[in-house]
N, CA, C and O atoms as a Maestro MAE file, in Angstrom:
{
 s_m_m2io_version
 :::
 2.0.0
}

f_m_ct {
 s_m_title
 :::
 protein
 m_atom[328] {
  # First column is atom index #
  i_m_mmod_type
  r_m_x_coord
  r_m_y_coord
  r_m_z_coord
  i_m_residue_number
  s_m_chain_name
  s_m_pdb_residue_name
  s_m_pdb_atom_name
  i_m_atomic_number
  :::
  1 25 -149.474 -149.668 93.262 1 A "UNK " " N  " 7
  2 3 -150.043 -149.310 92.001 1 A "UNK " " CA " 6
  3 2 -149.328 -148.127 91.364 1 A "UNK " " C  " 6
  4 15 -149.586 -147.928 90.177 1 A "UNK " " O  " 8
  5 25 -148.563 -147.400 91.904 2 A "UNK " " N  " 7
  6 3 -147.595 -146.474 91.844 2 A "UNK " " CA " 6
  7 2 -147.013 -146.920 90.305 2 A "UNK " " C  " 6
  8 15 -146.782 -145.972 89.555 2 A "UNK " " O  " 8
  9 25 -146.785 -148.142 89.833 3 A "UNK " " N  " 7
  10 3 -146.472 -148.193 88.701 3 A "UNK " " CA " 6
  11 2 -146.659 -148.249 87.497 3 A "UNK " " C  " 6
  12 15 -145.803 -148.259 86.613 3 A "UNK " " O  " 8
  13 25 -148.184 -148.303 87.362 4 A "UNK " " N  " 7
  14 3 -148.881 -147.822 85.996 4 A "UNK " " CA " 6
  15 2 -150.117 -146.597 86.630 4 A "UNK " " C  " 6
  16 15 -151.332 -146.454 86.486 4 A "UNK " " O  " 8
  17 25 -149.060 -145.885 87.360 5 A "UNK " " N  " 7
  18 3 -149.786 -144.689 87.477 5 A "UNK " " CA " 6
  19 2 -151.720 -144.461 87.758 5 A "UNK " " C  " 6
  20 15 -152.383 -143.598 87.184 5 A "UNK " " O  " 8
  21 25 -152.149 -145.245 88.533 6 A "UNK " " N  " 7
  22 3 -153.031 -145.025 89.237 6 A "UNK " " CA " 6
  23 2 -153.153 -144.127 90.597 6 A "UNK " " C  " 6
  24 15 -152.262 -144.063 91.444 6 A "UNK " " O  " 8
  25 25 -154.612 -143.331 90.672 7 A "UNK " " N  " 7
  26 3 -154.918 -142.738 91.467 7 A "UNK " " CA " 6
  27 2 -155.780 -143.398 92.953 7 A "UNK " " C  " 6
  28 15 -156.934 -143.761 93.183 7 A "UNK " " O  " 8
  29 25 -154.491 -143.304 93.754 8 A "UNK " " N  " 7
  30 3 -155.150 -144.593 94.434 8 A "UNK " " CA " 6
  31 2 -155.183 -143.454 95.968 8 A "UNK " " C  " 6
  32 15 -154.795 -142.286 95.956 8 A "UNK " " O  " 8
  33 25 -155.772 -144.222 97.230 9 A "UNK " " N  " 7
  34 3 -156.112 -143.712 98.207 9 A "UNK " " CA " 6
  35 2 -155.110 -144.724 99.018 9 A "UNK " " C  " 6
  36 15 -155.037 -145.924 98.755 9 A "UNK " " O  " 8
  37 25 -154.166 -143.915 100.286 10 A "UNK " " N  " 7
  38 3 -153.271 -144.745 100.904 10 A "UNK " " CA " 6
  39 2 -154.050 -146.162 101.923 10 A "UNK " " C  " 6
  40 15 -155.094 -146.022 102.560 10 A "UNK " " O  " 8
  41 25 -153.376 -147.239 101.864 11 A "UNK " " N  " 7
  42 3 -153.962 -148.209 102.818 11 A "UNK " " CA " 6
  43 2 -155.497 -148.571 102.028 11 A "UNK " " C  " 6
  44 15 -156.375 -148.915 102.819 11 A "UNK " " O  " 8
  45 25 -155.686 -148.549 101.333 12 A "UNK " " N  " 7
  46 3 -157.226 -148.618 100.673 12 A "UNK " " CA " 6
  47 2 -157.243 -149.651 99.023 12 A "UNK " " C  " 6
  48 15 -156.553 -149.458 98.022 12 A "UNK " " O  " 8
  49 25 -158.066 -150.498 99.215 13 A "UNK " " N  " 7
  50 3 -158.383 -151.273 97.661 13 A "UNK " " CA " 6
  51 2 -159.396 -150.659 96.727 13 A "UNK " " C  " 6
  52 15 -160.066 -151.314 95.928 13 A "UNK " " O  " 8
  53 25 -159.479 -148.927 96.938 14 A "UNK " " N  " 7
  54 3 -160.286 -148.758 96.130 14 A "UNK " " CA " 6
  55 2 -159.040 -147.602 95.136 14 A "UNK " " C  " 6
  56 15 -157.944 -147.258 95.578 14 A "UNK " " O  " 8
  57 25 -159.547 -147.245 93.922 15 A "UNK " " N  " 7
  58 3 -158.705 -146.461 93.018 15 A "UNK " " CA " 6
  59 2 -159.440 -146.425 91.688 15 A "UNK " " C  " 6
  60 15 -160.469 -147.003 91.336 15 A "UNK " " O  " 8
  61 25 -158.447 -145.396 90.898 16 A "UNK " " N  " 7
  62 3 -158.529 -145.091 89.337 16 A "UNK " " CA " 6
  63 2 -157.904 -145.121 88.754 16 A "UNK " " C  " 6
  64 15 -156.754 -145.177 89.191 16 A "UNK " " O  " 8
  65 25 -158.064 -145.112 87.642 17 A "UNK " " N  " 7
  66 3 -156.669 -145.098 86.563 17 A "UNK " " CA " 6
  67 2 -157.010 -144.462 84.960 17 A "UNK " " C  " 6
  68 15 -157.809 -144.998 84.192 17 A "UNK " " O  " 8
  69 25 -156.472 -143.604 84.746 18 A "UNK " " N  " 7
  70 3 -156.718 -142.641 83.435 18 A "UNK " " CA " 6
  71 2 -156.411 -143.661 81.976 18 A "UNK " " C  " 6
  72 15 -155.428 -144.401 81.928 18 A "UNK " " O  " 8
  73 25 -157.190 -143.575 81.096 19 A "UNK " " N  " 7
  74 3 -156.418 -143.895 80.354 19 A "UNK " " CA " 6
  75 2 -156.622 -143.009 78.863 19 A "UNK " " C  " 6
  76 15 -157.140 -143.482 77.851 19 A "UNK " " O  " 8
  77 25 -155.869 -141.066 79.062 20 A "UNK " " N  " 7
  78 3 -156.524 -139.791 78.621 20 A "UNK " " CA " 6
  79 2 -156.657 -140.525 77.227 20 A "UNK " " C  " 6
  80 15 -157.832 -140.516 76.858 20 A "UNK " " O  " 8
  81 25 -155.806 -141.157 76.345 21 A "UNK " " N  " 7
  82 3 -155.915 -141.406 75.068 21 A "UNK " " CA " 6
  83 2 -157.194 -141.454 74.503 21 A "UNK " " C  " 6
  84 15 -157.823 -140.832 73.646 21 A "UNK " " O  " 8
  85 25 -157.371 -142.379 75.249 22 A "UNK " " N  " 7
  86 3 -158.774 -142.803 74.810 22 A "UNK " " CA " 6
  87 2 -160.333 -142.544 75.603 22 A "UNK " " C  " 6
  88 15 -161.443 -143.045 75.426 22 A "UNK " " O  " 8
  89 25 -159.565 -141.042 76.973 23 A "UNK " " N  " 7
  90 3 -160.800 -140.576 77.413 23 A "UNK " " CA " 6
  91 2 -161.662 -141.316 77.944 23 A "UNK " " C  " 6
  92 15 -162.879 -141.167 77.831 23 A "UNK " " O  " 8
  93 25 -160.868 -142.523 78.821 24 A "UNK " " N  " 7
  94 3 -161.649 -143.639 79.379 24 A "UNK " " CA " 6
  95 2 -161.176 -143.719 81.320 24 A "UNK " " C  " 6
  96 15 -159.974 -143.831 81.561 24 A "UNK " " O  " 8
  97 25 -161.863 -143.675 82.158 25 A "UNK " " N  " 7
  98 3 -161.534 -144.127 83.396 25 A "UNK " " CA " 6
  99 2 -161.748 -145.362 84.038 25 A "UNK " " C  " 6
  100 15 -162.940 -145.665 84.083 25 A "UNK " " O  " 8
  101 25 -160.982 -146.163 84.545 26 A "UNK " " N  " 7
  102 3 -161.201 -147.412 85.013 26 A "UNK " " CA " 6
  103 2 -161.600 -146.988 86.782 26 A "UNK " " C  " 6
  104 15 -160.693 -146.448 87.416 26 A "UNK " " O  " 8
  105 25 -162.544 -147.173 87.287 27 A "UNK " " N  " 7
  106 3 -162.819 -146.648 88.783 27 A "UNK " " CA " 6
  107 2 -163.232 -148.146 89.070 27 A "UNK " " C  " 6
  108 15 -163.895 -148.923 88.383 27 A "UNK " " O  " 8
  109 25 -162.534 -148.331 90.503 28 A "UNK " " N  " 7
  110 3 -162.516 -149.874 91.230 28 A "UNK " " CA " 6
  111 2 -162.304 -149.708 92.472 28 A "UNK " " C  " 6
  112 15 -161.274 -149.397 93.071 28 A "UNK " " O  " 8
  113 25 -163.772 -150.027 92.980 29 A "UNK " " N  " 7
  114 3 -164.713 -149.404 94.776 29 A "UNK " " CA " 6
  115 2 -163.961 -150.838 95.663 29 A "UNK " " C  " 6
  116 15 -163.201 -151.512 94.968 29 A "UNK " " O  " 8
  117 25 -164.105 -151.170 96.740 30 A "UNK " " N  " 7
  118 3 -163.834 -152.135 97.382 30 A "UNK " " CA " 6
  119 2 -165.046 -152.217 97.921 30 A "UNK " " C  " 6
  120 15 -165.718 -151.322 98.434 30 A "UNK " " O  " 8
  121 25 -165.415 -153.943 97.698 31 A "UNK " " N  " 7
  122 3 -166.984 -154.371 97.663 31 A "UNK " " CA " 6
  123 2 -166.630 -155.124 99.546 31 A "UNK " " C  " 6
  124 15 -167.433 -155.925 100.025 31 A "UNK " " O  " 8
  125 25 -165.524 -154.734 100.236 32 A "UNK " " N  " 7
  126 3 -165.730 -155.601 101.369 32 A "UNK " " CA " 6
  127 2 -165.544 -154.719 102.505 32 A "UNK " " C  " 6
  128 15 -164.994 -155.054 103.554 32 A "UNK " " O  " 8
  129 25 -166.030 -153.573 102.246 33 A "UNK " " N  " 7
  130 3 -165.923 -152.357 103.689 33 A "UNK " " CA " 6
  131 2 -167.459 -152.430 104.125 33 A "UNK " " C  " 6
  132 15 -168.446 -151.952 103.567 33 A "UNK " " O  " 8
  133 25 -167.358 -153.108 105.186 34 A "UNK " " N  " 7
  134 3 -168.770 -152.913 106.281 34 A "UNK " " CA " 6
  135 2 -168.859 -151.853 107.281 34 A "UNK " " C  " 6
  136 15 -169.924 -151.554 107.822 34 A "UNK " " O  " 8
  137 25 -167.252 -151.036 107.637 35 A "UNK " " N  " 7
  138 3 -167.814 -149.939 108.776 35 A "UNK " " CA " 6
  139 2 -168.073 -148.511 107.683 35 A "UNK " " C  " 6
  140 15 -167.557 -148.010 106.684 35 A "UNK " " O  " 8
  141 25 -169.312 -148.255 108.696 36 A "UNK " " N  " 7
  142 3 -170.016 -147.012 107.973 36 A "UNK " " CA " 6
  143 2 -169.117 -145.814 107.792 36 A "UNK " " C  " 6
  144 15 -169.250 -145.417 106.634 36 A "UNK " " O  " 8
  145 25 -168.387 -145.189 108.361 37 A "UNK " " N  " 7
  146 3 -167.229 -144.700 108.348 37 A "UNK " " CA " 6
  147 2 -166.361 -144.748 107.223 37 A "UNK " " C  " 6
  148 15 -165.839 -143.827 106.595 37 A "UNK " " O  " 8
  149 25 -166.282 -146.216 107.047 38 A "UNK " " N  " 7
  150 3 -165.285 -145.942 105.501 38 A "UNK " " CA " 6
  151 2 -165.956 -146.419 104.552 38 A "UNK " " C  " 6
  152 15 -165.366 -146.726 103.516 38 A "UNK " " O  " 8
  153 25 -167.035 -146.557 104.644 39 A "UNK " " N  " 7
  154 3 -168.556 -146.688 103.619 39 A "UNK " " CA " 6
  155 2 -168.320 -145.327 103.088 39 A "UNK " " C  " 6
  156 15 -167.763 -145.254 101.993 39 A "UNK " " O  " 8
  157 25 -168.686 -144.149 103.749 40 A "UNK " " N  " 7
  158 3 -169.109 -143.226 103.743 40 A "UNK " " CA " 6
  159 2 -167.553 -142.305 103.060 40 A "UNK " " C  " 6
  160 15 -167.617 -141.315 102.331 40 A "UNK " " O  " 8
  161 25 -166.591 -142.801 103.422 41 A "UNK " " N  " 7
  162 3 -165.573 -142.167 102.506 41 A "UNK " " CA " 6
  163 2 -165.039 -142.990 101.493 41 A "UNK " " C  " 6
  164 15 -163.988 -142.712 100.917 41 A "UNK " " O  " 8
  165 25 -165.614 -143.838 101.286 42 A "UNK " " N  " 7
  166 3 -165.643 -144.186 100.196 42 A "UNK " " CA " 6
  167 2 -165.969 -143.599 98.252 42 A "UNK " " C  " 6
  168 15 -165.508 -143.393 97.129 42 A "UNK " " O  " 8
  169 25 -167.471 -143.605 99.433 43 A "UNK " " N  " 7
  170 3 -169.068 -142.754 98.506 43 A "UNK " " CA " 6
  171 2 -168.065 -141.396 98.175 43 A "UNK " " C  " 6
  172 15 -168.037 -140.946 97.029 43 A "UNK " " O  " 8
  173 25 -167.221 -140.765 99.306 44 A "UNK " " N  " 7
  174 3 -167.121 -139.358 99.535 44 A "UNK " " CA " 6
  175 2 -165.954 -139.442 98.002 44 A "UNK " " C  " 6
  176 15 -166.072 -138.645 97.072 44 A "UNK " " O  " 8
  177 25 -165.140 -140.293 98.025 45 A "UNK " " N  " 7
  178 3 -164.271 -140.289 97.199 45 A "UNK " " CA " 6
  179 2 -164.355 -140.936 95.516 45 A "UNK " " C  " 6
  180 15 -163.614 -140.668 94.571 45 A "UNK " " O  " 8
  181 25 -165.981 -142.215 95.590 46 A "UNK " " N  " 7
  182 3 -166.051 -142.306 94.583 46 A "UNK " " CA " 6
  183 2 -166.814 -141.152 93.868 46 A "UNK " " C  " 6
  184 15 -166.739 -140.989 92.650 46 A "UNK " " O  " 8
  185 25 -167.559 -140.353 94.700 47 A "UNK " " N  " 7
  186 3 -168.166 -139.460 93.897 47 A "UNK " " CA " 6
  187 2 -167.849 -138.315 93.044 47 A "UNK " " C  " 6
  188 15 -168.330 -137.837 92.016 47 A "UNK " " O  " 8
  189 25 -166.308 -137.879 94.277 48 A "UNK " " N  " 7
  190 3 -165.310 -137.240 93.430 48 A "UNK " " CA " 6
  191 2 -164.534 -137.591 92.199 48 A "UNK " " C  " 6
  192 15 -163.893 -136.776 91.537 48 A "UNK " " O  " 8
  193 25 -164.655 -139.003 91.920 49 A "UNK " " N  " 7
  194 3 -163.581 -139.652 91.048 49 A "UNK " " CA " 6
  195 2 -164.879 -139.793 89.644 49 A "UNK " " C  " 6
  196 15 -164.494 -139.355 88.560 49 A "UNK " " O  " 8
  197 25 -165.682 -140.117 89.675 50 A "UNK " " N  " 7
  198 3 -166.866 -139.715 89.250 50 A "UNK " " CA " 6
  199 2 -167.017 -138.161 88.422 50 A "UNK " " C  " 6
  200 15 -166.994 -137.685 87.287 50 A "UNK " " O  " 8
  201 25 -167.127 -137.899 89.373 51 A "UNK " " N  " 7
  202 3 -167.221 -135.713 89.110 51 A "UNK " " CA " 6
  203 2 -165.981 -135.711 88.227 51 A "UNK " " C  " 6
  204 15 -166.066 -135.865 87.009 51 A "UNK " " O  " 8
  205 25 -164.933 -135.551 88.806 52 A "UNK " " N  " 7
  206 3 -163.841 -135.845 87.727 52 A "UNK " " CA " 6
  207 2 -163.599 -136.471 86.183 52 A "UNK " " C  " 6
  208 15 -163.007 -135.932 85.247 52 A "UNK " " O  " 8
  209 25 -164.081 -137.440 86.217 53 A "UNK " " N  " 7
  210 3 -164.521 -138.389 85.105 53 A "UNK " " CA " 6
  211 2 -164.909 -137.086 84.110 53 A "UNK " " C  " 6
  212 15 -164.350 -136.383 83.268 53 A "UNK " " O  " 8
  213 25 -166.183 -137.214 84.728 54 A "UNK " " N  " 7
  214 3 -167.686 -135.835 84.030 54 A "UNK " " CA " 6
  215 2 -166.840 -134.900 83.523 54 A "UNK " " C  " 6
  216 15 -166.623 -134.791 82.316 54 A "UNK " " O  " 8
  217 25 -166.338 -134.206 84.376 55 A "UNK " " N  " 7
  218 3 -165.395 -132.961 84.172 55 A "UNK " " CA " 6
  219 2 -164.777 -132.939 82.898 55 A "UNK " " C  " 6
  220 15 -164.899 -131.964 82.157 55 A "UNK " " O  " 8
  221 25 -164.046 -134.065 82.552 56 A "UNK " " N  " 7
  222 3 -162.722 -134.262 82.008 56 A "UNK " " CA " 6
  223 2 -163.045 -134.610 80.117 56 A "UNK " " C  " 6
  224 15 -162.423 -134.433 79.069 56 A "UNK " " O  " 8
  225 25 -165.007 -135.451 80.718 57 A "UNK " " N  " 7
  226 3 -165.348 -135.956 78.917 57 A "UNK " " CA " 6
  227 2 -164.828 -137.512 78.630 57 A "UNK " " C  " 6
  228 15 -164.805 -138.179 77.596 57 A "UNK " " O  " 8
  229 25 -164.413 -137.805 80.026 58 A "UNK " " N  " 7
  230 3 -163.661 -139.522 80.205 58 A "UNK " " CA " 6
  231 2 -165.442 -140.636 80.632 58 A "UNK " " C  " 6
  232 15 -166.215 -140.511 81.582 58 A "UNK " " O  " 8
  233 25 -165.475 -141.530 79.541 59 A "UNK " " N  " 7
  234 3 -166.534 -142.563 79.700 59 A "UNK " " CA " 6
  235 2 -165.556 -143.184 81.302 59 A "UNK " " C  " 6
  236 15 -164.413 -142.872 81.635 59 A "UNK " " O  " 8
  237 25 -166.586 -144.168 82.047 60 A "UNK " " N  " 7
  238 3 -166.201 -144.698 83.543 60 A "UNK " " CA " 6
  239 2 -166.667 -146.473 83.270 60 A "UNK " " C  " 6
  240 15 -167.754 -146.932 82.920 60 A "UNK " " O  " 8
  241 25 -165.479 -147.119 83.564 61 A "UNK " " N  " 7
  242 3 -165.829 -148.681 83.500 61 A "UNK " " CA " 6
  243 2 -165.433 -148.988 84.792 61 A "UNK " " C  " 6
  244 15 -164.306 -148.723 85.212 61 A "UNK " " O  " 8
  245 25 -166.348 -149.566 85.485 62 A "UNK " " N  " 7
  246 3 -166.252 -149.363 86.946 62 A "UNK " " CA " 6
  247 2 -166.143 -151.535 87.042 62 A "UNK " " C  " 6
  248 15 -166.228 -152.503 86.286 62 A "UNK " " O  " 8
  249 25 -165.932 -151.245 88.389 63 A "UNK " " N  " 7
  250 3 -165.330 -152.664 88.651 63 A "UNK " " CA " 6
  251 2 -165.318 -152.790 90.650 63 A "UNK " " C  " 6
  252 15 -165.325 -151.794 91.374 63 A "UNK " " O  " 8
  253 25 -165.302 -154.107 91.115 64 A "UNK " " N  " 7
  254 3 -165.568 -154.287 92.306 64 A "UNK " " CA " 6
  255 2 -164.738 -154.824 92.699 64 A "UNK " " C  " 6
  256 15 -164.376 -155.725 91.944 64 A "UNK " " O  " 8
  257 25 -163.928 -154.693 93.993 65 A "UNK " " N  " 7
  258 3 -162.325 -155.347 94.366 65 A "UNK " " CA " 6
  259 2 -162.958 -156.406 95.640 65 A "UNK " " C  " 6
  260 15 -163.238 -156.101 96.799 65 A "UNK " " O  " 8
  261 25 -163.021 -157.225 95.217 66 A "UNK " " N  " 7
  262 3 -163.274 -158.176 95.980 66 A "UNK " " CA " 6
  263 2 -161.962 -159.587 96.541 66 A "UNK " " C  " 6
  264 15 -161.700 -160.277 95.556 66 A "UNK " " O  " 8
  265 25 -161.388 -159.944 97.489 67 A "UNK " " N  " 7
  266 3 -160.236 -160.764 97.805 67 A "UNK " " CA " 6
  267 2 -160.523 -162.181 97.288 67 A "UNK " " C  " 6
  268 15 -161.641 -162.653 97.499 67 A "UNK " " O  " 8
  269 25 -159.598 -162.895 96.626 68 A "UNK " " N  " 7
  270 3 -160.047 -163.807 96.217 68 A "UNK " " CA " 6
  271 2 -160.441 -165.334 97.533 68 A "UNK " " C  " 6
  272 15 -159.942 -165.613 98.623 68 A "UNK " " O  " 8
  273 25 -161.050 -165.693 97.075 69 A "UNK " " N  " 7
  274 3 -161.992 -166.632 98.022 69 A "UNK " " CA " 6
  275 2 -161.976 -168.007 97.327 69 A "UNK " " C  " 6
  276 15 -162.905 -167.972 96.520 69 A "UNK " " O  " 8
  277 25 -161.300 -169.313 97.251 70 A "UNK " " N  " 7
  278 3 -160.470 -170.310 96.527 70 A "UNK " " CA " 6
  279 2 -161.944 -170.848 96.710 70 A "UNK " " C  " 6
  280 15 -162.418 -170.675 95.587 70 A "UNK " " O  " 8
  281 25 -162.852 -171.357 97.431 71 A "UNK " " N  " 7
  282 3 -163.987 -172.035 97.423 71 A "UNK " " CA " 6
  283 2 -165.210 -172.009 96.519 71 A "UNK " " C  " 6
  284 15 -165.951 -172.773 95.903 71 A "UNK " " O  " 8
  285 25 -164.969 -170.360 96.842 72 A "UNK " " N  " 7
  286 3 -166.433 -169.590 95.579 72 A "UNK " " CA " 6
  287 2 -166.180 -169.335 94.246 72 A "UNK " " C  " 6
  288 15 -167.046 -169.469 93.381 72 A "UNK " " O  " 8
  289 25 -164.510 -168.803 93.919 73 A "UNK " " N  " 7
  290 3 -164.332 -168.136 93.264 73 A "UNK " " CA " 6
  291 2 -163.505 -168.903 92.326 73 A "UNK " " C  " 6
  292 15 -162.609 -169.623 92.768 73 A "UNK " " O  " 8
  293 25 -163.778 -168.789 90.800 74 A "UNK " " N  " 7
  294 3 -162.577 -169.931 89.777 74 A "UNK " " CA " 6
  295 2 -161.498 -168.424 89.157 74 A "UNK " " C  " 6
  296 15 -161.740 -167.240 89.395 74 A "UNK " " O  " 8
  297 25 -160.370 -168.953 88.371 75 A "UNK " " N  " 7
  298 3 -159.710 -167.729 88.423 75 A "UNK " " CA " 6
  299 2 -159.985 -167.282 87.037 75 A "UNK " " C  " 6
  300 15 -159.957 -168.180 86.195 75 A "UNK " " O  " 8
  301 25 -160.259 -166.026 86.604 76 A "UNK " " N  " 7
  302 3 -160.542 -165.848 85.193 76 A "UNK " " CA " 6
  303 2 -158.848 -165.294 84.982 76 A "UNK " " C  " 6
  304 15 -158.122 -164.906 85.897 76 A "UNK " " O  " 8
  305 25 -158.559 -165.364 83.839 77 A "UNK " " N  " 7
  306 3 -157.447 -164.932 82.793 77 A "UNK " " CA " 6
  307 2 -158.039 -163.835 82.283 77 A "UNK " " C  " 6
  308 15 -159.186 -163.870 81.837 77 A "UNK " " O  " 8
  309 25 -157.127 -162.505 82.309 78 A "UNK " " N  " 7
  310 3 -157.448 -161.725 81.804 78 A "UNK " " CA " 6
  311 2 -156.174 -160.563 81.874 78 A "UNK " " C  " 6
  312 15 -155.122 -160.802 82.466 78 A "UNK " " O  " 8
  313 25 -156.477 -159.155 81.107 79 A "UNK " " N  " 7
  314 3 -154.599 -158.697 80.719 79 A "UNK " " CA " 6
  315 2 -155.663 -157.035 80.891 79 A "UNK " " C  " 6
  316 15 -156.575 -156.710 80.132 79 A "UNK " " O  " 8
  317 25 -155.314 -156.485 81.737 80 A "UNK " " N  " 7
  318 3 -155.556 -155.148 81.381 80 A "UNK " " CA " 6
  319 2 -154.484 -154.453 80.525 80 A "UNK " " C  " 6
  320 15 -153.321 -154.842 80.630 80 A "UNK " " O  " 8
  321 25 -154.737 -153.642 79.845 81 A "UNK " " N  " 7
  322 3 -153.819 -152.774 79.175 81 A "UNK " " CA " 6
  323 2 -153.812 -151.935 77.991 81 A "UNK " " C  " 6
  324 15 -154.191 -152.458 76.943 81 A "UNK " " O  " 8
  325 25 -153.365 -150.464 77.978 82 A "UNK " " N  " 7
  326 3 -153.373 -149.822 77.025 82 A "UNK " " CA " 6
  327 2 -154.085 -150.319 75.585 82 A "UNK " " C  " 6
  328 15 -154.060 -149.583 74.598 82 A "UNK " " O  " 8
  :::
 }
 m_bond[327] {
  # First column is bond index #
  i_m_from
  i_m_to
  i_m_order
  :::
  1 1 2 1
  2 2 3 1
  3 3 4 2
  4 3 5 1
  5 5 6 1
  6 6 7 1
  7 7 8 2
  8 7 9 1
  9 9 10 1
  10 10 11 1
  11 11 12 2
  12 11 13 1
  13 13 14 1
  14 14 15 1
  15 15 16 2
  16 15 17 1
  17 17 18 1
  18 18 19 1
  19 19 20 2
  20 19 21 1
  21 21 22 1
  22 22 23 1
  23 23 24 2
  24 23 25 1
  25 25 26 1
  26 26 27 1
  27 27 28 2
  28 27 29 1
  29 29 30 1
  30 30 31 1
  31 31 32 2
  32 31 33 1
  33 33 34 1
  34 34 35 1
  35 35 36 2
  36 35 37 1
  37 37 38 1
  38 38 39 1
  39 39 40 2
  40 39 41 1
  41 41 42 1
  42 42 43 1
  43 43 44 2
  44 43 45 1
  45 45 46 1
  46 46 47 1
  47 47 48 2
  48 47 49 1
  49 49 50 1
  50 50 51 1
  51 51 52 2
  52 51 53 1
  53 53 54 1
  54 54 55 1
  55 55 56 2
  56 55 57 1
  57 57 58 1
  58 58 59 1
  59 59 60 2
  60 59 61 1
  61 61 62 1
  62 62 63 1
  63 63 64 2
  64 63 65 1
  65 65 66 1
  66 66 67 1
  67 67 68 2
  68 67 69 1
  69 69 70 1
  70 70 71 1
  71 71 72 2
  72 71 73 1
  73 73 74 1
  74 74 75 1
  75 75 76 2
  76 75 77 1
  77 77 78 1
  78 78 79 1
  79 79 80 2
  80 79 81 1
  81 81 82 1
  82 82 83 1
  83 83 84 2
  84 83 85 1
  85 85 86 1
  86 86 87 1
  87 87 88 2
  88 87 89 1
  89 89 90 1
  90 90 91 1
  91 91 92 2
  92 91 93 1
  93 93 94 1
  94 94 95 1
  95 95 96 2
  96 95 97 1
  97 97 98 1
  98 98 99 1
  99 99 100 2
  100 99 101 1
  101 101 102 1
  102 102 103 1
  103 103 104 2
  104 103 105 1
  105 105 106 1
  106 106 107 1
  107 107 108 2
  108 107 109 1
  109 109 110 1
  110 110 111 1
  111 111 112 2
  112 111 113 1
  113 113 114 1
  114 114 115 1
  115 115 116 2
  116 115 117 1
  117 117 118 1
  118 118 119 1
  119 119 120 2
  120 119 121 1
  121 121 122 1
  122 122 123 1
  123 123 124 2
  124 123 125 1
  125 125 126 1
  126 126 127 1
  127 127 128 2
  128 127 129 1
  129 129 130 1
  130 130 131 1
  131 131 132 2
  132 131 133 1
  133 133 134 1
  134 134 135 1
  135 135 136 2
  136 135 137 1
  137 137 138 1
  138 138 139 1
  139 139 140 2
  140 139 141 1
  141 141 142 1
  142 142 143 1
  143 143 144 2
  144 143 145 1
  145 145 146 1
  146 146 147 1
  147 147 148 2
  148 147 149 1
  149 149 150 1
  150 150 151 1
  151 151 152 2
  152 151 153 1
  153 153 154 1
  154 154 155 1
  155 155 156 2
  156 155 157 1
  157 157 158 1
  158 158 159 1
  159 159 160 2
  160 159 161 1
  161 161 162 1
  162 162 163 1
  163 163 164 2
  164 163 165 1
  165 165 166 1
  166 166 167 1
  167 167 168 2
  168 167 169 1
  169 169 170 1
  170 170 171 1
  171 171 172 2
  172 171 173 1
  173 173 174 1
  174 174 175 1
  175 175 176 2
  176 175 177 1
  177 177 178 1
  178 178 179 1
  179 179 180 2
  180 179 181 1
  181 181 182 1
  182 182 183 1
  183 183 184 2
  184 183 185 1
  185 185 186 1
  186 186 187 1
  187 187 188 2
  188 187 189 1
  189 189 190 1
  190 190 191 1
  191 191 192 2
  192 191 193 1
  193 193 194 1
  194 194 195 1
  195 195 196 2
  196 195 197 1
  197 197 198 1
  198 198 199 1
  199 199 200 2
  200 199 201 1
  201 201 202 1
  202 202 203 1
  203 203 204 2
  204 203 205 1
  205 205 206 1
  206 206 207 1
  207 207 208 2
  208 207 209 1
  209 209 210 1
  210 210 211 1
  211 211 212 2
  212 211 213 1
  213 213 214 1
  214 214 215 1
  215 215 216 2
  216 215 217 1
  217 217 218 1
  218 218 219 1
  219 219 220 2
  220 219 221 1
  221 221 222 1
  222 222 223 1
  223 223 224 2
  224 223 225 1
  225 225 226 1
  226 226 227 1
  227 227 228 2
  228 227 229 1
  229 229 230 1
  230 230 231 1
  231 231 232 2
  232 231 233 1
  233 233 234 1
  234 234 235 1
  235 235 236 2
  236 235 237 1
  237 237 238 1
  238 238 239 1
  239 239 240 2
  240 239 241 1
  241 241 242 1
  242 242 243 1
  243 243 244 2
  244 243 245 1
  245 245 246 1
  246 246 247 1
  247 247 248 2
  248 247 249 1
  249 249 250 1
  250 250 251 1
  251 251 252 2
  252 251 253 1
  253 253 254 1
  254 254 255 1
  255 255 256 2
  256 255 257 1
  257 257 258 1
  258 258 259 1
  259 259 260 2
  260 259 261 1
  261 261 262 1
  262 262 263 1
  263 263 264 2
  264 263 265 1
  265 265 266 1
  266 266 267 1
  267 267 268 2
  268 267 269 1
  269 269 270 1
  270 270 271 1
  271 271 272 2
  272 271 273 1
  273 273 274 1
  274 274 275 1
  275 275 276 2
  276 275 277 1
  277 277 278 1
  278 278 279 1
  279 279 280 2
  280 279 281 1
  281 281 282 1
  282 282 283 1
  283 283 284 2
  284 283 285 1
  285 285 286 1
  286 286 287 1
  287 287 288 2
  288 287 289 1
  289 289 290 1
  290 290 291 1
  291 291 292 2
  292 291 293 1
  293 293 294 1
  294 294 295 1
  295 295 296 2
  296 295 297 1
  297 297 298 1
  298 298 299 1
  299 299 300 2
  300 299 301 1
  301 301 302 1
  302 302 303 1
  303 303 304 2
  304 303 305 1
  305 305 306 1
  306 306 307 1
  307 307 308 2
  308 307 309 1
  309 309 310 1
  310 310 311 1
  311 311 312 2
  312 311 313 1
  313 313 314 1
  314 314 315 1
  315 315 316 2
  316 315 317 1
  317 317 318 1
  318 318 319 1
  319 319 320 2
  320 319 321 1
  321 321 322 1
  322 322 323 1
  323 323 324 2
  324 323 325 1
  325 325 326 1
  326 326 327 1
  327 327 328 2
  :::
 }
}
């Protein structure tokens, strides 16, 4: 993610991404961590990314990283961007 400059956590599907222009944060948790352990630093890190947000005067559009699953899941089309 290194390339449109997201704030990401190493080895991890969770992250942020600024977008100051428009004073907006995109924050995206990973909905498939079951040990409590990285539950819990999760929370530890969304809350900071959160606080940050607050801090800064940035609205938060939050989102859930889930792996795609070909049985359950159909593929939506869609374009993030500036």
């Amino acid at each position: 993610m290194a390339n449109w400059s997201a704030e990401t956590v190493a080895d991890k599907a969770y992250y942020y991404k600024d977008y100051a222009e428009k004073k907006i944060r995109l924050v995206v948790v990973d909905g498939t961590i079951f040990d409590s352990t990285e539950q819990n630093a999760q929370i530890t890190w969304l809350t900071n990314a959160l606080s940050g947000a607050k801090t800064n005067g940035y609205s938060v559009i939050g989102a859930v990283h889930f792996p795609p699953m070909p049985a359950t899941f159909q593929k939506i089309e869609c374009n993030f961007s500036n």
